[in-house]
N, C-alpha and C positions, 0 to 999 in steps of 0.2 A: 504494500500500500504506500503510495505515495499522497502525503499533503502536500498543496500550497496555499500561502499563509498572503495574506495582502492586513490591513488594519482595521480592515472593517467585516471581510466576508472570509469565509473559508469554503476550501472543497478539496472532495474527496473522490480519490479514482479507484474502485473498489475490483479485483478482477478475481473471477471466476475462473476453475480449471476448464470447466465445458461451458461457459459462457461468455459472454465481451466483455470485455472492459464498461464500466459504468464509471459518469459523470455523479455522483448527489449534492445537487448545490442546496446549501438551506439559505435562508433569511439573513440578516448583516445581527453581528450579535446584541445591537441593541435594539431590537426589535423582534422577538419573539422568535427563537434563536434554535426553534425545537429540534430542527432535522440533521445539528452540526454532527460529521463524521457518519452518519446512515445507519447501516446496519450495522457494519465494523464487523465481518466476517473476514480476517487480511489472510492475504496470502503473500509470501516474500518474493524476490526474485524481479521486482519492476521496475525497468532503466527508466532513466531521464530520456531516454527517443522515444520513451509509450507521451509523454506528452503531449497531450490536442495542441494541435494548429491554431486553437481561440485563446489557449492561456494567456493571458495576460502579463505584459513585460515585468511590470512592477512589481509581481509576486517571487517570492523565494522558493526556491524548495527546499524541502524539510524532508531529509531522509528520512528511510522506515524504521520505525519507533514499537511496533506490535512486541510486546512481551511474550516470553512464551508463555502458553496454556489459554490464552485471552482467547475465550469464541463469544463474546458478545463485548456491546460498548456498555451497557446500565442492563439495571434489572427491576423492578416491583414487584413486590408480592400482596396479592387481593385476597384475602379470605372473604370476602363479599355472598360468595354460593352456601357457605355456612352458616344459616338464620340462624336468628334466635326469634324468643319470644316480642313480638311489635310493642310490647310496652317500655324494652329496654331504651335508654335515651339514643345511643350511639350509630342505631340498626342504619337508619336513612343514609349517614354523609358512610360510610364505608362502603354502600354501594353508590353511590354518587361520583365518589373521587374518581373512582375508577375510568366512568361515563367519560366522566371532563378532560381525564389525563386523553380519552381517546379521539374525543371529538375537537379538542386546541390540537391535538397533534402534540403534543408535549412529549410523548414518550412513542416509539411502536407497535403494533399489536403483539408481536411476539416477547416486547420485554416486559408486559403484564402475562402473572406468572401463578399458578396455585402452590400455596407452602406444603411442605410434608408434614405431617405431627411432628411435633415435637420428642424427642427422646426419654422415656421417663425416666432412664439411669440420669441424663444430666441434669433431671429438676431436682433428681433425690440429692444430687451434690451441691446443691443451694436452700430447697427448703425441707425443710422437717417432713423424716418419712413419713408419719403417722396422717400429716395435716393431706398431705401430696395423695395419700391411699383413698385418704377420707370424699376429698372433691372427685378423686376417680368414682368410685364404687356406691357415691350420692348417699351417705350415709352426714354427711358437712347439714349442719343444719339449716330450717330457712330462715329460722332468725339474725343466724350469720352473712348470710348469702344479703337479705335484705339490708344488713347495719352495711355494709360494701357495695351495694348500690343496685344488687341486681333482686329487683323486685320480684319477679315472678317467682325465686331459690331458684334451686338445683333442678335439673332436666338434663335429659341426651343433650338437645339442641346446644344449652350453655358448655357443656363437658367438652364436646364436639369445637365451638368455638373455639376454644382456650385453647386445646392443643394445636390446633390451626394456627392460631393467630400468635402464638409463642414460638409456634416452629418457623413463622413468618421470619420472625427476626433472627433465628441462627441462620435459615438459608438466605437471606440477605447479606449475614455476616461470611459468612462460604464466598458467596459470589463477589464479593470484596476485595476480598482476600486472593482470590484462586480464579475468578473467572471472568471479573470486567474488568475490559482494557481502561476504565473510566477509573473503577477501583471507586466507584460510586452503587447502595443501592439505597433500598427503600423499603420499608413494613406498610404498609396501608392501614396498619389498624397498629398497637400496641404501644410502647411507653410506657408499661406496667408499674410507674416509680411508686406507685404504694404500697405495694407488697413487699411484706415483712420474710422472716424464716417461717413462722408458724400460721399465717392468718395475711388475708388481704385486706384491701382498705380500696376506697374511692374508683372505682369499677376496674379494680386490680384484683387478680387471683394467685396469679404467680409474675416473678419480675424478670420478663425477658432480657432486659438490658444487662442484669448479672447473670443470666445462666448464658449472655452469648458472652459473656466477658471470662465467665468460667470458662464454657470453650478455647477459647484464644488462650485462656494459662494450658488447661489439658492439650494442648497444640503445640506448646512450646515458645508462644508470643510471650511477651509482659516479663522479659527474665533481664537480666544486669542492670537493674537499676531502670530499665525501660517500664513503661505505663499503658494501658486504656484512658482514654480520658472521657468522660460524661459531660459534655455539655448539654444541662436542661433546663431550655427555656419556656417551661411552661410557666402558668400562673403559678401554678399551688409549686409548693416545695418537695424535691422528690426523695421525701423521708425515709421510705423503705430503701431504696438505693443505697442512699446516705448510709443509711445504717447495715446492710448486707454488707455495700462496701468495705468499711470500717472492719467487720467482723470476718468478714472469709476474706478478704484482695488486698488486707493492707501491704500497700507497696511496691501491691502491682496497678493501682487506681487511683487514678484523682474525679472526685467527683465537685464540679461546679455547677448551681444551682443560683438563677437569679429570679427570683417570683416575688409574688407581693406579699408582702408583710402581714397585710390582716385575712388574708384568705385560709381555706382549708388548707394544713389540718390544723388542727388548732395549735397542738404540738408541736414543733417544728423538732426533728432531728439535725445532726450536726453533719453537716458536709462538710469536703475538705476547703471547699469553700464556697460561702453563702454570702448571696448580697438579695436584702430585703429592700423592695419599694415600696414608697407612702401610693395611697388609691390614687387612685386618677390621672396615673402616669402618662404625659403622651410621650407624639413620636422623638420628639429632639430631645428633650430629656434620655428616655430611655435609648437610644438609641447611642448616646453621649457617653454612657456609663457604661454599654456594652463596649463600645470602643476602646475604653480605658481599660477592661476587664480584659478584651482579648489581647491587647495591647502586652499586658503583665504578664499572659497565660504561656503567650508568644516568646518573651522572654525566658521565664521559667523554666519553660519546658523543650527548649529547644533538641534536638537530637535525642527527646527523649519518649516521646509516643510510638508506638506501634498501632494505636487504631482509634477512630472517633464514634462514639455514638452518640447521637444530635436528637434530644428529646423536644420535637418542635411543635409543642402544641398551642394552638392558633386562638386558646382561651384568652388571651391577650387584648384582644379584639375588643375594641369599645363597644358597649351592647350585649357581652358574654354572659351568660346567664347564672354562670357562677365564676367568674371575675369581675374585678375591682381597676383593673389597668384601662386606660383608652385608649389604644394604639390604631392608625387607619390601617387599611388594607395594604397599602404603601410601604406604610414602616415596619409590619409582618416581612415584607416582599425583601425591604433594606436588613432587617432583622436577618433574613435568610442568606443572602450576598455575604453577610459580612461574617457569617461562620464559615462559608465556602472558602473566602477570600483567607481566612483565617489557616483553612488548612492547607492549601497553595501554599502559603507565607512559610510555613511550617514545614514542607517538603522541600521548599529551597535552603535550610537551614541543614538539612539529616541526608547526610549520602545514601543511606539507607533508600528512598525514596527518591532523590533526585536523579532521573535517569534518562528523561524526556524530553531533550533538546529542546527546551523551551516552553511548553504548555504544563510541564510537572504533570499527565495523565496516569504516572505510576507513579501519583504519590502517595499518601495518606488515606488507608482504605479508609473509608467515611459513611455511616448509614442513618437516617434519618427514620425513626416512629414516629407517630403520628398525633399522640398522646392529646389531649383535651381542645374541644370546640362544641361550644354548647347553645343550640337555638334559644331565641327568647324574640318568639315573629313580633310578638307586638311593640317593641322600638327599634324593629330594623334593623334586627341580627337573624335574618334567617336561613334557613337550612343552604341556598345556595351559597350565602357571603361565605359562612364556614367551610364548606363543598371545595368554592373557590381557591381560597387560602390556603388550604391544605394541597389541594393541586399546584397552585403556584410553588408551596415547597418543595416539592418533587422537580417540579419544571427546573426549579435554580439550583436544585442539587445535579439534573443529568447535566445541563445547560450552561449552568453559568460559569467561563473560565476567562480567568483576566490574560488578554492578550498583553499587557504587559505587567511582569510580575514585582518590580520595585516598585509599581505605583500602589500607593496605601489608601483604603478608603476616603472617602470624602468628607467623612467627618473627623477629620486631622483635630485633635486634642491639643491645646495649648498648655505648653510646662510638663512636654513629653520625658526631658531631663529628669525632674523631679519624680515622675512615676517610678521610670528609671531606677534612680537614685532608692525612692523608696521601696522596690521590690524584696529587696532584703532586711528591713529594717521595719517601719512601721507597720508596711503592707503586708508580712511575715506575722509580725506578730496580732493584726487585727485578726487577719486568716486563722488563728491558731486557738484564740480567744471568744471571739463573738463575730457572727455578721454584721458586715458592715450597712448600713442602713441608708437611704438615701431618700 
């Protein structure tokens, strides 16, 4: 496969054993940017003389870049065909996303995907056998089932769900890892951060985020001193994470958590780092603080991640029916760039991952849950706005790559020095002691 790169568009020459040569032009990348690199099926072997006669002077070429094992560019995985009962909040936008990722063209039909169950050996290696037997064999009471959100208790349908939608995020975590050239994918449903070892919490049963993170240690990832790192920007605080984290991966995890301050759970557990906001957060604000935060994380942690999972739930959203932030649909959208942009940053830092003459596309496997977005039709948070947002994160996770990689977001932080300066000192000890509050 060959690219050529110009500053605004890109294309792809894709060739087949027993087929031609194909052109796939997409869109200019600021402008809905869905179809860049096509299928990504490469095959090696293609001189500079396969070149079209229309390419364009001004463009470069960019030798072939294909990793080995890579047979796709992205992935998503839909547990959407696995109902539950119509009274659960969630049922609508999980088949929804799916719809929108296909109809914007955001993704391809073949990289929407159905997950495998999940493996019951590796839930027993994060939560409690007895609790893990009990939700199987619907002996979990409905009282339980209810105080966590899902009203209807226990049924096939729900059981059925949960292994789906759990195994959603290790085969996302696989194809990261092992099989897209993008080293991007996607869960369509899960973010389980409330789930504890013994007991789930806020329409969490089991916490996919540590049992794919326990995979990557059982793999052999997360070892000398290297990390997973959680970033989760939901509303609410992701306390079962926090605390699984803590208790099985210290050392091999950092978990960062930025939600608001007065939302569920009432209790907040302790991440390795917490930053609590006051209600009615909007976009320049919040989006000011995330900068600063990845800004630190960046530093910190340089050469030192093996992998991202990006809890991106869209409760944020002004209108959220159980959030307290007012972010537009916008600043969701910049919220999402700028964890992308984050782990780019972060792949030109770690040889490990910089390998890609120029796009970083082997760097930083990266997957993104889908974790909280909640209707509330009557002030104009309705099932599409959520539908939507959650599509756009997907969109900016296969999508969005900065064609040039030292330029820093747009929201450049004034007295970058002093962050700097205080990452080991103040900022060290806030992280250590209490979240910082804003």
């Amino acid at each position: 496969m060959l690219r050529f790169k110009s500053q605004s568009t890109f294309a792809v020459l894709v060739s087949h054993s027993s087929t031609p040569m194909q052109w796939i032009i997409p869109k200019t990348l600021n402008n809905h940017y869905q179809l860049a690199y096509g299928q990504c099926y490469f095959h090696k072997g293609i001189s500079s003389s396969s070149i079209p006669s229309n390419h364009h002077p001004d463009e470069n070429i960019v030798t072939e870049i294909h990793p080995q094992g890579a047979a796709q560019f992205f992935s998503c995985y839909s547990s959407a065909q696995f109902a539950i009962p119509t009274t659960h909040t969630h049922k609508p936008k999980w088949i929804q996303v799916p719809q929108l990722l296909k109809s914007c063209k955001y993704v391809l039909d073949n990289e929407i995907k159905t997950p495998q169950q999940i493996p019951i050996e590796i839930v027993k290696q994060v939560h409690d056998h007895e609790y893990v037997e009990r939700f199987l064999n619907g002996t979990i009471t409905h009282k339980e089932m209810k105080r966590w959100g899902f009203e209807s208790g226990w049924n096939e349908q729900v059981r059925n769900r949960v292994l789906h939608t759990i195994g959603a995020t290790l085969c996302a975590t696989q194809d990261a890892l092992f099989h897209n050239y993008s080293r991007r994918s996607s869960n369509l449903a899960g973010g389980g951060h409330h789930a504890f070892h013994s007991k789930g919490g806020g329409y969490c049963i089991w916490n996919d985020i540590i049992i794919a993170g326990q995979y990557l240690i059982n793999s052999g990832f997360c070892t000398n001193g290297r990390k997973y790192l959680v970033i989760d920007l939901d509303v609410h605080q992701g306390d079962g994470t926090a605390r699984l984290a803590r208790d099985l991966h210290e050392g091999k995890s950092f978990t960062f958590s930025m939600h608001c301050k007065h939302n569920f759970p009432e209790h907040k557990e302790k991440s390795d780092w917490d930053i609590e906001l006051e209600n009615g957060m909007k976009d320049d604000q919040y989006l000011k603080i995330l900068e600063k935060c990845l800004f630190t994380l960046e530093q910190e942690f340089k050469e030192k991640i093996d992998f991202i999972f990006y809890q991106s739930g869209v409760d944020v959203l002004e209108g959220d029916r159980l959030g307290l932030l007012c972010l537009s649909p916008a600043g969701v959208l910049r919220r999402d760039q700028m964890v992308v942009e984050f782990a780019e940053r972060m792949a030109q830092h770690d040889p490990k991952f910089n390998r890609s003459h120029g796009l970083h596309m082997n760097g930083i496997p990266l997957i993104s849950m889908m974790g909280g977005g909640y209707i509330r039709s009557e002030n104009g948070n309705p099932l599409e706005r959520v539908a939507q947002a959650h599509a756009e994160t997907v969109n900016t996770l296969r999508n969005h790559w900065k064609s040039n990689q030292n330029a820093r977001s747009r929201f450049i932080l004034p007295l970058q020095q002093q962050v700097n300066y205080e990452r080991t000192g103040r900022w060290r000890q806030e992280m250590d002691d209490r979240p910082q509050v804003y």
